[in-house]
C-alpha positions in Angstrom: -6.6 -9.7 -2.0 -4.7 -13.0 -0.5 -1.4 -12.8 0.9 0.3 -14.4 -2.5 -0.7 -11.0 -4.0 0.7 -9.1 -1.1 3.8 -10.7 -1.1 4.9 -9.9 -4.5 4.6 -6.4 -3.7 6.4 -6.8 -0.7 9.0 -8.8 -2.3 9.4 -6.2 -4.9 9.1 -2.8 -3.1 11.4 -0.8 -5.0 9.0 -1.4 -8.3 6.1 -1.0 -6.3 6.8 2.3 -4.7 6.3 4.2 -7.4 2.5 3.1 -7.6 2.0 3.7 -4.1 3.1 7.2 -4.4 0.6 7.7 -7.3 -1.9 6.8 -5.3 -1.3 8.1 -1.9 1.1 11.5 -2.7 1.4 12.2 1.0 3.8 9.2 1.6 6.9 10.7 1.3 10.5 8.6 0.6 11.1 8.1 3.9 8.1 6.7 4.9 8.5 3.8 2.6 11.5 3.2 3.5 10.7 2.4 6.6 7.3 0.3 5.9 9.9 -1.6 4.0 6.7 -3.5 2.4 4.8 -4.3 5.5 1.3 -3.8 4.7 0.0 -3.3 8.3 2.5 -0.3 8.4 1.4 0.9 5.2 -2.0 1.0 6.0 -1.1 2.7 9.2 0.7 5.4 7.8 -1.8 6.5 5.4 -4.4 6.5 8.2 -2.0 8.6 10.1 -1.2 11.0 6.9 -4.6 11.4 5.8 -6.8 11.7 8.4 -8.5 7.9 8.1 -10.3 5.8 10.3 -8.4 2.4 10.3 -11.1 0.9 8.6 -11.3 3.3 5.8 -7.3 3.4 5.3 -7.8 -0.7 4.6 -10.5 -0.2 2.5 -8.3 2.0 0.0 -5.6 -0.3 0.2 -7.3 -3.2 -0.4 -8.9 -1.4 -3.7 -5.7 -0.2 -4.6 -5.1 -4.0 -4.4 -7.7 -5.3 -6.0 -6.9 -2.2 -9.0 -3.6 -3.6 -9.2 -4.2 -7.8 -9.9 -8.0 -7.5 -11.1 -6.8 -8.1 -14.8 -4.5 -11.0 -13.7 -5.4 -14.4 -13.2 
């Protein structure tokens, strides 16, 4: 995952929001609004919500990532 691919979700948070939802339930409306598409915060707040060390909080997202582009080129 490069920052390109990071900032078209970032630039696009209300599309994207949805999908993060999907994928981490515990995020609630609120929370998203305020990590406003900042990845660090992102990451943060699932660690926070889920129980995560910080390294295993950026490994999910960075999946999640990866899940998201892999078919793109």
């Amino acid at each position: 995952m490069d920052a390109m691919d990071w900032n078209r979700i970032a630039g696009n948070w209300t599309h994207w929001r949805g999908r993060i939802r999907e994928r981490w339930g515990k995020l609630t409306d609120d929370h998203l609004d305020v990590i406003g598409g900042k990845r660090e915060q992102l990451a943060g707040r699932i660690q926070e919500l889920y129980g995560l060390q910080k390294d295993e909080a950026e490994r999910q997202l960075r999946n999640w990532e990866r899940n998201l582009f892999g078919g793109e080129e």
